[in-house]
Structures are given as structure tokens and as C-alpha cells.
N, C-alpha and C positions, 0 to 999 in steps of 0.2 A: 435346547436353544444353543447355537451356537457360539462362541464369544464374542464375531463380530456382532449379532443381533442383539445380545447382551448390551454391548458398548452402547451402540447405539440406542437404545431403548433407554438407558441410563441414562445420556445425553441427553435425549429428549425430556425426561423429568423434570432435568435436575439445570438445563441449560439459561432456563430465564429468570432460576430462584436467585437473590442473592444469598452472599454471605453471609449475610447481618448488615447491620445499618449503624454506620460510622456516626462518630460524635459530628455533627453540622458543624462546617465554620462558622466562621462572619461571613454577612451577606451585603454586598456594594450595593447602595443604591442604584436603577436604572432608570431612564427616561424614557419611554414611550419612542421608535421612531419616529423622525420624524420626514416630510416629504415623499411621504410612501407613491409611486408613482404605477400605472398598467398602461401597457402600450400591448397592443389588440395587432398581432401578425397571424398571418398563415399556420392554422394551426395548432399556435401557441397564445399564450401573454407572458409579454417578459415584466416582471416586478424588479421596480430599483427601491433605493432609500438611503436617508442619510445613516452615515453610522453612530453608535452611541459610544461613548467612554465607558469601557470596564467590560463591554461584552467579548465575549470569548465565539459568537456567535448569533445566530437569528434562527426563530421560528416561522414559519410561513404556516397563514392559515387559512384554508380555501371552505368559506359559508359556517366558520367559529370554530371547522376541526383541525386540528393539525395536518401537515401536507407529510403524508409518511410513506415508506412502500411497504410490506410484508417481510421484504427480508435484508432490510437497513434497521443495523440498532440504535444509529443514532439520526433523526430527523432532521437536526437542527442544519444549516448551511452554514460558511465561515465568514463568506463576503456579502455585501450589501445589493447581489441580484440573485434573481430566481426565477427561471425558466419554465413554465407552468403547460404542459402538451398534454393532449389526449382527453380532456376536459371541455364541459360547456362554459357556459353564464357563469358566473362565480362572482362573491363578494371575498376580496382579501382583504387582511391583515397582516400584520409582522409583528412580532417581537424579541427584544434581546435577551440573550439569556448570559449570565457569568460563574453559574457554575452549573452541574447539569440536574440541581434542585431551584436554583435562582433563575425564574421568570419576570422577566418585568412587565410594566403596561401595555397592551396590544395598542398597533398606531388607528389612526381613523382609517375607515372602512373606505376601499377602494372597489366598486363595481369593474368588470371587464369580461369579456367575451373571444374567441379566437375567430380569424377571418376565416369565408370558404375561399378557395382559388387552387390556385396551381401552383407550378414549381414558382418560390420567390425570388426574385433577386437577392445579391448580397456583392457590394462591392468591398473589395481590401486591400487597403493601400499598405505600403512597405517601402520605407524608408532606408534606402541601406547605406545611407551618410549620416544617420542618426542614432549614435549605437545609443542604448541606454543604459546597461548596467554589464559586467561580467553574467553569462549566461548562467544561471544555480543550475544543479543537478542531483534535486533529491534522492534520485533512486540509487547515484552513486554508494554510498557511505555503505548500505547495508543490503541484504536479500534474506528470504525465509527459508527454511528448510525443514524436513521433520527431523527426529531425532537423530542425532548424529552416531549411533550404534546403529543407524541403518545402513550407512554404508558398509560395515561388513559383513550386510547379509549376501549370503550363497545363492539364494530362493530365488526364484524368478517370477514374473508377474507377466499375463499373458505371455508368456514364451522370453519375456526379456529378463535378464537380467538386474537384480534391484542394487546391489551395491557399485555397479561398475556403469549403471546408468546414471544412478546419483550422482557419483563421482564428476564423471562425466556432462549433467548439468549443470554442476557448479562452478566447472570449469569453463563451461561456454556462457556464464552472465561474468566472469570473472573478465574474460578475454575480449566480450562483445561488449558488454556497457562499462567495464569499469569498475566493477560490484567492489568494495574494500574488505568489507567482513560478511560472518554470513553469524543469523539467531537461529538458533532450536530448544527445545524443550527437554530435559530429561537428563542433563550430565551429570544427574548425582543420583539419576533412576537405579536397581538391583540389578539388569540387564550388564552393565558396565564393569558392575563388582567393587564400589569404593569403599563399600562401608559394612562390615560385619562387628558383631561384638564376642570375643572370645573369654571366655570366663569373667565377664561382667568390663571386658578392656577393649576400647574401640581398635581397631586395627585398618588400617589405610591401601587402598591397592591402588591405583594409580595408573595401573598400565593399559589398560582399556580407552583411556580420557586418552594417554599419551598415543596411543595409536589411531584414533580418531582428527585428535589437535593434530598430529603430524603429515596427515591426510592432507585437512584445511589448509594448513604452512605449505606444502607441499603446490596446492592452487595457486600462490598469492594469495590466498585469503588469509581474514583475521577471525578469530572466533570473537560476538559477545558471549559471554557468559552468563549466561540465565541460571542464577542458583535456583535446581530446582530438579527433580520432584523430590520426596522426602525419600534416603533410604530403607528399610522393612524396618529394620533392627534399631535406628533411631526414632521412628515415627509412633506417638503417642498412639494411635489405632490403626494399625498396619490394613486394616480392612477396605479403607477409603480408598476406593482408585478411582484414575478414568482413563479411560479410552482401552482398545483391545488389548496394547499391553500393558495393561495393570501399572498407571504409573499411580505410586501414592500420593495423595494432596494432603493428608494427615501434616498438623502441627508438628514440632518436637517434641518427645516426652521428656525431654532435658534442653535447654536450649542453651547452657553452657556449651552442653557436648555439640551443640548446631554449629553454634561460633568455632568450637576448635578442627571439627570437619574445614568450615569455608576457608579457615584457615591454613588448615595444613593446605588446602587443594592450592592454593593462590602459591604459599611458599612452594610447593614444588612443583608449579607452572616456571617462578620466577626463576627457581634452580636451574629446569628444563632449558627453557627459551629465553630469560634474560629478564633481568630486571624493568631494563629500559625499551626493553620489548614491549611487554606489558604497560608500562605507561604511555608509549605514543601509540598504540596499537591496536591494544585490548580494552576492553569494559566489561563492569559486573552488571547484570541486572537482578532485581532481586524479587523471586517467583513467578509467576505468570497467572493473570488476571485473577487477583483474589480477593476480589468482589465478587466473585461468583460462586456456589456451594458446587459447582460442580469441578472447581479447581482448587479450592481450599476450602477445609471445615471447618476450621479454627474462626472464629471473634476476628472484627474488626481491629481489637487491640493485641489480638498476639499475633496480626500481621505486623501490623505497626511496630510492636517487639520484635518481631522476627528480621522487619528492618532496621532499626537502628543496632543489633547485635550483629548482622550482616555487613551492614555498611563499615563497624567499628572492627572487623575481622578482615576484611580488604582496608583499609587504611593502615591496623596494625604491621601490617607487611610492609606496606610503602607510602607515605600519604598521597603520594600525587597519581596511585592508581585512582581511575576513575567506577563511581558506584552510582546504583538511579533506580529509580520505580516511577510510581508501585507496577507497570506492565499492567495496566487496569484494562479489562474489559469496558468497552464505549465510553471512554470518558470518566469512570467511576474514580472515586476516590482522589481524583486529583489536588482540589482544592484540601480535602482534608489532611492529605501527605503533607503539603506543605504546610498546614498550620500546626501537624504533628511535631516538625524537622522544626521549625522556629522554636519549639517550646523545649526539646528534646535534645536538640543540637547534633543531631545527628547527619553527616556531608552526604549533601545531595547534589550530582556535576552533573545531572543530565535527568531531566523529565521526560519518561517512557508515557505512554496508550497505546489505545489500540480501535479503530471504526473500520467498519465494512460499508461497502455501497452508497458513503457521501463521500466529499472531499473533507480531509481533517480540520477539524476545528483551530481554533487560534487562541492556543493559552497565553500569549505574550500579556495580557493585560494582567492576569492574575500574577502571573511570577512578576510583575513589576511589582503590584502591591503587596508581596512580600519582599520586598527589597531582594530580588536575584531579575532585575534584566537580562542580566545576561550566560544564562542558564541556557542551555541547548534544549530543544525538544524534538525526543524521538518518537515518531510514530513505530515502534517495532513490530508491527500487522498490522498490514492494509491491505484492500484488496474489493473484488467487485460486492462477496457475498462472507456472512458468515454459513453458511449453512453447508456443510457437507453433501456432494450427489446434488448439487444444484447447476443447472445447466447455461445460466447465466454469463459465465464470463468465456465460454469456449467460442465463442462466434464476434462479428464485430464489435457488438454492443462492448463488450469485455475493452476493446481496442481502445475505442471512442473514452469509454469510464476511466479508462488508466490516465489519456494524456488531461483530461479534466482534472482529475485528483493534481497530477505532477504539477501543472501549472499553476492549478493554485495554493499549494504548495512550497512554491519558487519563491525562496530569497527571505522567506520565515521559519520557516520546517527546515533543521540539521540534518534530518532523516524522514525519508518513508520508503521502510522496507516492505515491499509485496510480499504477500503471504502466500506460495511459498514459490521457489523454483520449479520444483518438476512433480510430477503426477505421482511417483512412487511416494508412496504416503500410504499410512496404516492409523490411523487415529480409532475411525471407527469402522475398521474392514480396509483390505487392500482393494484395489477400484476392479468392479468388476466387469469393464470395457474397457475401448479405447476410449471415446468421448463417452465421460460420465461425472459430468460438473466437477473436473478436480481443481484445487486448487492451483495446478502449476501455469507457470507459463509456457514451460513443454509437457507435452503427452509423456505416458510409457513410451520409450521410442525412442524419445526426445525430436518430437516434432515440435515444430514452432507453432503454436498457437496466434491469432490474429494479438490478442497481448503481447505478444512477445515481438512481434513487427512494429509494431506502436513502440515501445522503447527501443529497438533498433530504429528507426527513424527519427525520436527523438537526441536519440546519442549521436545520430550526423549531423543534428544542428551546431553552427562555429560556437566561440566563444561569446562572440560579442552579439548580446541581443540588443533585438532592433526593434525602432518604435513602428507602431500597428494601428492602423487606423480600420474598424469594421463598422461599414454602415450597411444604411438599407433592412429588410425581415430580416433580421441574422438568426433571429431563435438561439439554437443550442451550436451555432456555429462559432469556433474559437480558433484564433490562428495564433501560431507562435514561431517569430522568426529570427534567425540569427546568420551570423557573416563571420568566414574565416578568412585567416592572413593572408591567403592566396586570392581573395577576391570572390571563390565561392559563397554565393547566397542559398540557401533554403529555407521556406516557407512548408511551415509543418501546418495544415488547416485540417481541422474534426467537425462533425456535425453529430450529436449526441443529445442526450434525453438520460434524465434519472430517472424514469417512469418504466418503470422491466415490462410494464404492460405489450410495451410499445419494443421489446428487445429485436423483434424479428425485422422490423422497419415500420415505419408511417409513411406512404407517398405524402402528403401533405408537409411533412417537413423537409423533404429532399429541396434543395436550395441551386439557383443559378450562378454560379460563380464570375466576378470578374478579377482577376487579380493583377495589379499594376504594381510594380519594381521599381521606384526609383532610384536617385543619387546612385547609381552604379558607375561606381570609380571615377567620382568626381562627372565631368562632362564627357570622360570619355565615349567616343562612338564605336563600339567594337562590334565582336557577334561574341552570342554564348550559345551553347550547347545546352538547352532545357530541358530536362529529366521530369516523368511524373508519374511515382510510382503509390498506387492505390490499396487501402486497403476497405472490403466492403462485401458483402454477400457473395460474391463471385471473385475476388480477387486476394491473393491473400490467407484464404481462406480456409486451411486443410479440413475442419470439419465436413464443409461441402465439399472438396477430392472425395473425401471417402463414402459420403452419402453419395457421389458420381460413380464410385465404385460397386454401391451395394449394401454398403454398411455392413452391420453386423455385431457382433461382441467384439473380435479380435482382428486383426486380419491373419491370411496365413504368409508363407514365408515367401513368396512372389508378389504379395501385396506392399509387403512392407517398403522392399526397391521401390514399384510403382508410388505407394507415397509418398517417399523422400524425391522421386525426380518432379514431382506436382507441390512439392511444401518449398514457396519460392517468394519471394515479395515482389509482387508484378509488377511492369509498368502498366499504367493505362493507355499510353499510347507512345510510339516508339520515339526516340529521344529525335528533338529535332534542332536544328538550328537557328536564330533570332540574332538580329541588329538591335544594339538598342543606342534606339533613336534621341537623344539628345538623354542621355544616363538611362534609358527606362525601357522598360521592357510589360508588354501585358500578357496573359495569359487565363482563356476562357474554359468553366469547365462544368460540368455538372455535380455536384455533390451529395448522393442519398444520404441520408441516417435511418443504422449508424453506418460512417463510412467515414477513410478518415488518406489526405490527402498528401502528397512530400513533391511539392516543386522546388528542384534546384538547379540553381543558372551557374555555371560554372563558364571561366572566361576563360575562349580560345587563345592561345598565345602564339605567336607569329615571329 
């Protein structure tokens, strides 16, 4: 057996066991929602509800089961709607949850059915003399990446290049949206060389980490620091690995000698790049999802120890570096971190997790009742899927799922970093095609994926977001719009489904658009120039270029031109011109799901 099949087969084991099972907080009483409501569209039933105090989120339950997909690990939603496609007759419920063992009372039971018909209407109004808040931009703060000793590999993958490809994507989310820092896994992994013990004496190398961090610096970027994986020679059972390159998830077999590693690494970051670097800069995270037996085998509590001697070994350096966890797989562990950290006293500046395939949850209730309102929370992985080779997020559906998550997301979440930038990745096996569910937002290649269009679109919206009015069937239709200084407006609209049944498309949800602009520039009557570029099964879309091409495993070295002059974010229709007539401007259009839309008006100047 090979060692990717290895990895993988291990994974599969060992991926849904936990760790062990953390001492339970205290659990806040909940209330039942209440005003559960179903409204019967095309297609769909859209479920609303009031919200409850303390919940972190809601369960939806369609005939008393939970509403879940196959490869989301966490069910639960964050806000008080839920979009229900692809289903008959159903009797719903809801309820709230506050930690991810705290359910509270299901509401009363709501019958509903979806309509037959055709494409629906969906009107959306847009206000662009009504800004409402500075536009958020969660995906700014951070990006995913795999191990950062991968960029100096030599190796190539399909014909390309892995470390100068890497390199190279990180530089193009750095340049295109913004990206500030980037996570990875493994900077205290063997591969690097940090940690040997010579005659019973630890010994420090350092120069592996400093050639990777200089990489990063070199981008604009910042690195988080994910302490982690264990090195051989410090790890209690050097035998524990995961993924193909053997990174250990073993505890410490001394966790003095843990603390004096974290700490040398931090003092000779500070030496390197600066003290004051590191505090507006940089961040520690401390391990990666270890609520899971496939990432840590150590007890509940020698995480717990593992963090507050972590945390106390980055503060030791400088108090106002910043430190956080636990980097929980779905939600796990969070509430117990922090009733750990209250008893412990151990500094906690930023609340890490981690969900695949819903939008993130809302801890803001829980960190108030531990007295830290105002505690940052990071999503450090997010993304369509957990599951490796899953083909899910390479086509629109991916597109549609990103700006859903982002937006709801906006102006609670400090961070949500996509998991990860680019396709070259080796967890369990390097990708053995071009499309083959990777987790990047570019191919090997560095092709844009329909994801990676969806955050390019979203990073052209202005600063100043704008109020939205969506009526009529809207379903899984969301628009989000925003206005720059120069009077440019853009109007970002998706049409989307959490339901992967439905990834390829539903005709039944495909939606008739009217989109009306007002308050442009006060009364003025001018003309704009209306741009409308599409992303959607045909546009957008390099999966299909290449299935237009042939497909295949790889392409060969004539193909790859050919699909970089076809990898393009389209228009739907060529840019035209428009009067708007007493500030307002309309514009009609059709919109499949998933398929996801960017009208912007940009004003002529004379």
C-alpha cells in the first residue's frame, strides 16, 4: 500500500472519532423558538423565526430529523432563515442550540410544501443614497494554505511546478483580494528540522521556519502560527501521525521542554523580524482540531495543558503578542476552552474553529457570558467541504456557497479563512488530476476556479454598503451591494442551495430578476455605463473549458495556453449604456442556481 492510500485509509478511521470527551460546561437555559414561520415558493420553503438569547445558532428539522447534508459537519445555521429545496410536504421545526451539546426545545410544528411553476420572479431594490454600514470583508484578514515546507518543493505535480506554484498563489489572493496573513499546519513538523535532542539536550534549528516566514514577508503576507505538529524527538509516541507526511499529533513527552521550544521559536521570530512585528502582525494558534483522534491523541486535558503552557510561552516573550484556540474541528471544544481559560487564567485574544459546508456559527453569545465581548473570532477553515477528492466546490455551486458563507459572516466574524488557496496540497496524496475536488480556489496551474471569481467580485464591491430590499420567490437568492467614492455602484446577486443534491442546478430555482438602482447621486440625471458579469454553468467556469476540451487527467502543454485564454470572468452581456431617469436605473435578467451575478453602474463623466 502506498503511503498516500495509507493516509487516506487512516483518515477515514480515525476522521469522525473524537479525542475524548471534554469536561461539559454550564449549559444557558433556552427557549423554544418562537414565530416559526414557512412560506411555500417555487421549488423551495423558506423557514423564518424569532431569535433566542444565548443561542450560537438553530437546528432545522424536516418530519422530527435533523436537516443535514452527508458531507457538512456542522447542521446547525447561524441566522434565523432556512432555505429548504429539493424536498416535498414536510412538517418543520427549529431549534436553538448554545453549545454544540446544548439543544434547546423544538418550536411548534410548521406544515409546508414547495410550489410547481416555472422560473419565479424576484424583485431587488437598491438604494445607493442609503449607505448602511462600512462594507466588512471577512475573507480579508486571512487565507489557507498547506504546509508552508511546501513551498520549497522541487517536485512537480501534473507537469507543474509545486513550490513556485504555491508561491505564486499566494501571491495572487495577496494582490487580488487583499488576503493579510496566511495559516498552515506543521511549523514545528521533522520536515523543517526544529527540534532534535542531542545527548538528552534539546537543540534549536530555526533556519527552515526562517526561509519559509521570509517567503511569506516577502508576499505581503503575515503568517498565523499554528503551533503544531509535535516534533519526533519531543513527542510522547512518535508513532502517531496523520496525513502522507507523517506529521505527529502525539502529546509532549515533557511539556516543560513544549513550552521552552514555543518559546525559543517566538524569541527568535522576535530577534528575526521585530518585536513590534509580531504584535500588530502576527498570531499564535495553538494546535489544530484537537477534538479529533485523528489530530491529537492526548486527553481532553493535556490539550487544555498544552494550551495554557503555550499561551504562557508566547506571552513570556511579550505580553501583548497575541494567542487563541483551541482551532477546533466543527465547533468542538469551544465553550469548554473558555470555561477552561476562566478557571486557568490562561490569555485567550482570539477564538479560533473551524465548519465546512454551512455558514459559521455565531459564538458572540457565549463569549459575552464569559465576560470577553470583545474577543475576536476566527474562523481559521472554512470552506464548501471537509472531505478531501470531493468534487463539490470546483463548479458554481462552490461560487454561490462562498458568497453565502462571506455574507453572513459580515460585521461578526474577524476572520474566515478559506481552506485553502491552491490545489497543490498533499494531506492525503497529491491531486491526481486537474479537477479533482481540491480544496483550492486555484487549480495546479493556478487556474481560477468559479470560487475564486466569487471573491474577485466580491472585493469590487465600494466601501460603503448599501440597503437591499429582496422581495417576491427569492429562495436561495441574496444580493449584496455596495457604492464607491467615485459613484460607482455594484450589486453582487447569487442564487444558491445548501442541498449538494441539487450542486449541478434545479431549473425550478432558476429565478427572474428585476433589479432597480436608486438614489444615484442624489437627483442627478446622467448615463452609466452597465457592466454584467456572470458566473454559472457556462460562464465563468474553467471546469467546463476543459470538459469542452476533452477532459482528461492533466492537460498537455498546448492545452494549458488554451485554458488560461478560456479562464476569464465573463460578461453576460456586453457592457451597455443607461440614463437614469430621475436617480434610477433598472436592470432585467435571468438568474439560474447556482449562478451568481455582478451588475455595476459606473458613472459617465463629461
Amino acid at each position: 500500500m502506498s503511503t498516500a492510500d495509507a493516509a487516506r485509509r487512516d483518515w477515514q478511521d480515525r476522521i469522525h472519532q473524537a479525542s475524548g470527551e471534554a469536561v461539559p460546561a454550564a449549559e444557558p437555559t433556552l427557549q423554544a423558538p418562537a414565530g416559526l414561520r414557512a412560506v411555500s415558493g417555487v421549488g423551495h420553503v423558506t423557514l423564518t423565526w424569532e431569535p433566542v438569547p444565548e443561542a450560537i445558532g438553530y437546528l432545522v428539522h424536516r418530519d422530527g430529523v435533523p436537516v443535514s447534508q452527508p458531507d457538512v459537519d456542522v447542521p446547525a445555521v447561524p441566522e434565523c432563515r432556512y432555505v429548504d429545496t429539493g424536498h416535498g410536504a414536510a412538517s418543520y421545526t427549529v431549534a436553538a442550540i448554545a453549545t454544540m451539546e446544548t439543544v434547546g426545545p423544538a418550536s411548534d410544528a410548521v406544515p409546508a410544501a414547495p410550489l410547481d411553476g416555472g422560473p419565479a420572479a424576484v424583485t431587488v431594490r437598491v438604494d445607493a443614497a442609503a449607505v448602511a454600514r462600512d462594507l466588512p470583508r471577512p475573507w480579508r484578514y486571512m487565507i489557507g494554505s498547506e504546509h508552508l515546507s511546501y513551498l520549497l518543493s522541487k517536485d512537480e505535480t501534473g507537469g507543474r511546478p509545486i513550490g513556485a506554484e504555491l508561491t505564486e498563489a499566494l501571491r495572487t489572493v495577496r494582490e487580488e483580494f487583499g488576503v493579510e496573513t496566511v495559516r498552515a499546519h506543521a511549523i514545528l513538523g521533522d520536515d523543517l528540522g526544529v527540534y532534535k535532542e542531542v545527548d538528552g539536550q534539546a537543540v534549536y534549528d530555526f533556519a527552515k521556519v526562517d526561509e519559509v516566514y521570509d517567503t511569506i514577508m516577502a508576499l505581503g503576507l503575515r503568517p498565523i502560527v499554528e503551533l503544531g505538529y509535535m516534533p519526533r524527538d519531543l513527542a510522547a509516541d512518535p508513532s502517531r501521525t496523520v496525513f502522507g507526511y507523517e506529521a505527529i499529533i502525539s502529546p509532549p513527552k515533557d511539556f516543560e521542554a513544549w513550552s521552552d521550544l514555543v518559546r525559543a521559536l517566538v524569541e527568535h521570530l522576535a530577534e528575526r523580524y521585530g518585536i513590534h512585528e509580531l504584535i500588530d502582525n502576527w498570531a499564535f494558534e495553538v494546535w489544530n482540531e484537537p477534538n479529533l483522534a485523528v489530530f491529537w491523541t492526548g486527553t481532553p486535558e493535556e490539550y487544555f495543558l498544552l494550551y495554557d503552557v503555550s499561551a504562557a510561552a508566547v506571552k513570556n516573550v511579550h505580553p501583548a503578542l497575541r494567542v487563541g484556540g483551541p482551532a477546533s474541528a466543527a465547533n468542538g471544544w469551544v465553550e469548554e476552552l473558555l470555561a477552561h481559560v476562566d478557571e486557568s487564567g490562561a490569555e485567550l485574544d482570539f477564538l479560533s474553529t473551524h465548519t465546512y459546508g454551512n455558514a459559521p456559527l455565531d459564538w458572540r453569545p457565549a463569549l459575552a457570558r464569559h465576560g470577553r465581548p470583545d474577543t475576536p473570532v476566527w474562523w481559521t477553515e472554512w470552506g464548501p467541504t471537509p472531505t478531501h477528492f470531493h468534487g463539490i466546490g470546483d463548479g458554481p455551486f462552490g461560487a454561490a456557497f462562498l458568497l453565502h458563507g462571506m455574507k453572513s459572516a459580515a460585521g461578526r466574524l474577524a476572520a474566515v479563512s478559506h481552506w485553502v488557496a491552491s490545489d497543490h496540497f498533499e494531506e492525503l496524496g497529491r491531486p491526481p488530476r486537474l479537477f479533482h475536488g481540491g480544496f483550492g480556489l486555484l487549480t495546479v496551474g493556478n487556474l481560477r476556479k468559479p470560487r475564486f471569481h466569487a471573491l474577485t467580485l466580491a472585493a469590487r464591491l465600494g466601501d460603503a454598503e448599501l440597503a437591499t430590499v429582496v422581495e417576491g420567490d427569492a429562495g436561495g437568492v441574496e444580493v449584496w451591494a455596495a457604492r464607491h467614492e467615485d459613484g460607482r455602484v455594484g450589486v453582487l446577486a447569487w442564487n444558491g442551495t445548501l442541498n449538494q443534491a441539487q450542486a449541478d442546478g434545479a431549473p425550478e430555482l432558476s429565478r427572474a430578476v428585476s433589479l432597480t438602482v436608486a438614489g444615484l447621486v442624489g437627483d442627478y440625471d446622467g448615463d452609466y455605463t452597465v457592466t454584467h458579469h456572470r458566473i454559472d454553468g457556462e460562464h465563468s467556469n474553467i471546469e467546463a473549458g476543459w470538459r469542452s476540451m476533452g477532459g482528461g487527467d492533466w492537460p498537455a502543454d498546448g492545452q494549458w495556453d488554451k485554458l488560461r485564454s478560456v479562464n476569464t470572468l465573463d460578461e453576460l452581456t456586453p457592457a451597455a449604456v443607461l440614463t437614469a431617469a430621475d436617480g434610477t436605473v433598472t436592470v432585467a435578467f435571468d438568474l439560474p442556481m447556482p449562478g451568481v451575478s455582478f451588475v455595476e453602474l459606473t458613472p459617465i463623466r463629461r
